[in-house]
N, C-alpha and C positions, 0 to 999 in steps of 0.2 A: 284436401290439398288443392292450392289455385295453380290451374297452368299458365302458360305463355298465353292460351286465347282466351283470356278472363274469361275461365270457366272452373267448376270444381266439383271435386270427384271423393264421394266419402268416403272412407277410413274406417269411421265408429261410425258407425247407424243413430241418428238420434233416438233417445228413449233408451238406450242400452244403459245397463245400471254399472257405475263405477265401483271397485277396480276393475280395468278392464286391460288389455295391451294388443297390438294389431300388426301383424309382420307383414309391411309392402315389400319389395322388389321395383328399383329405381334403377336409371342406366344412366351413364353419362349420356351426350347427346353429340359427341365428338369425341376423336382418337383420343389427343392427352389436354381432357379436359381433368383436374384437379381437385372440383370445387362443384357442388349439387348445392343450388340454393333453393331452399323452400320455404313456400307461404304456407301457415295452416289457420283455417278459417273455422268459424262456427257458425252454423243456419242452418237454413231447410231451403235456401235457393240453389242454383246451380251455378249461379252467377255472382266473383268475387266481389261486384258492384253493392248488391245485395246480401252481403254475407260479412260480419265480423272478422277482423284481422285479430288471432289471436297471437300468434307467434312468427316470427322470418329465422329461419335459421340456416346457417351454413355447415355442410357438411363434406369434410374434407379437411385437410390435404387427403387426397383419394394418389394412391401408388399410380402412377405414371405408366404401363405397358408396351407403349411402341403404340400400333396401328389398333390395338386392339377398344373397342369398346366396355367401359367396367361395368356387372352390375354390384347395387349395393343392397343388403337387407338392411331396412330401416324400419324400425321397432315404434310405434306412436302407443304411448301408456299414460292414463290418466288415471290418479291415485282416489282412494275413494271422498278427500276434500278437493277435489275437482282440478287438480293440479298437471299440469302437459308436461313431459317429456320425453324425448325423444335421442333413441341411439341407435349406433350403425355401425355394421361390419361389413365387411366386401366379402364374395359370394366364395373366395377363400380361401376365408377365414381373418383375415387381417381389420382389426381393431380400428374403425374411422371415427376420429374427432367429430364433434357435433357440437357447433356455437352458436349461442343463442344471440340474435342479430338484433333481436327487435322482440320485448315480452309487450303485449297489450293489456292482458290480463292477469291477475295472480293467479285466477283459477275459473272454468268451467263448469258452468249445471248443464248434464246431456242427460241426467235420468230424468225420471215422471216426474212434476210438483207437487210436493208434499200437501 
């Protein structure tokens, strides 16, 4: 996942064999923020610079609370033909839209080479 300070934080571990699925815990980053945008990247760097843009995705409309900060579980699964998707629910239980901003690729190799 690439943050704000072009940096990025694995998920799936390279070399991990597909199917595979990975439940993060994301927070809004302000009171009645609506909308989690995320980049997800592939490599072995730490640095977005350096790393694959495979997917931008927006996740939200996220329910609104007053002053409260949401968090969301966000599910990253990638099918065994090497395929991303990704979905999310608020901590809950409420069902969050998750759209796809930007595909780079059809699909991902993060296991060994054959």
């Amino acid at each position: 996942i690439g943050m704000t300070d072009n940096r990025c934080y694995a998920v799936i571990e390279a070399g991990t064999i597909p199917p595979v699925s990975v439940t993060q815990t994301l927070s809004t980053s302000y009171p009645d923020q609506d909308t989690i945008e995320v980049r997800l990247y592939a490599g072995l760097s730490e640095e977005t610079e350096k790393s694959e843009l495979v997917q931008a995705v927006g996740i939200g409309p996220i329910r609104v609370t007053g002053a409260a900060i949401r968090e969301i579980d966000v599910t990253f699964s990638i099918d065994s033909g090497g395929r991303v998707r990704v979905t999310a629910k608020s901590i809950d239980g409420d069902r969050v839209n998750v759209t796809v901003r930007k595909e780079m690729l059809g699909a991902i190799a993060i296991g060994p080479s054959a």
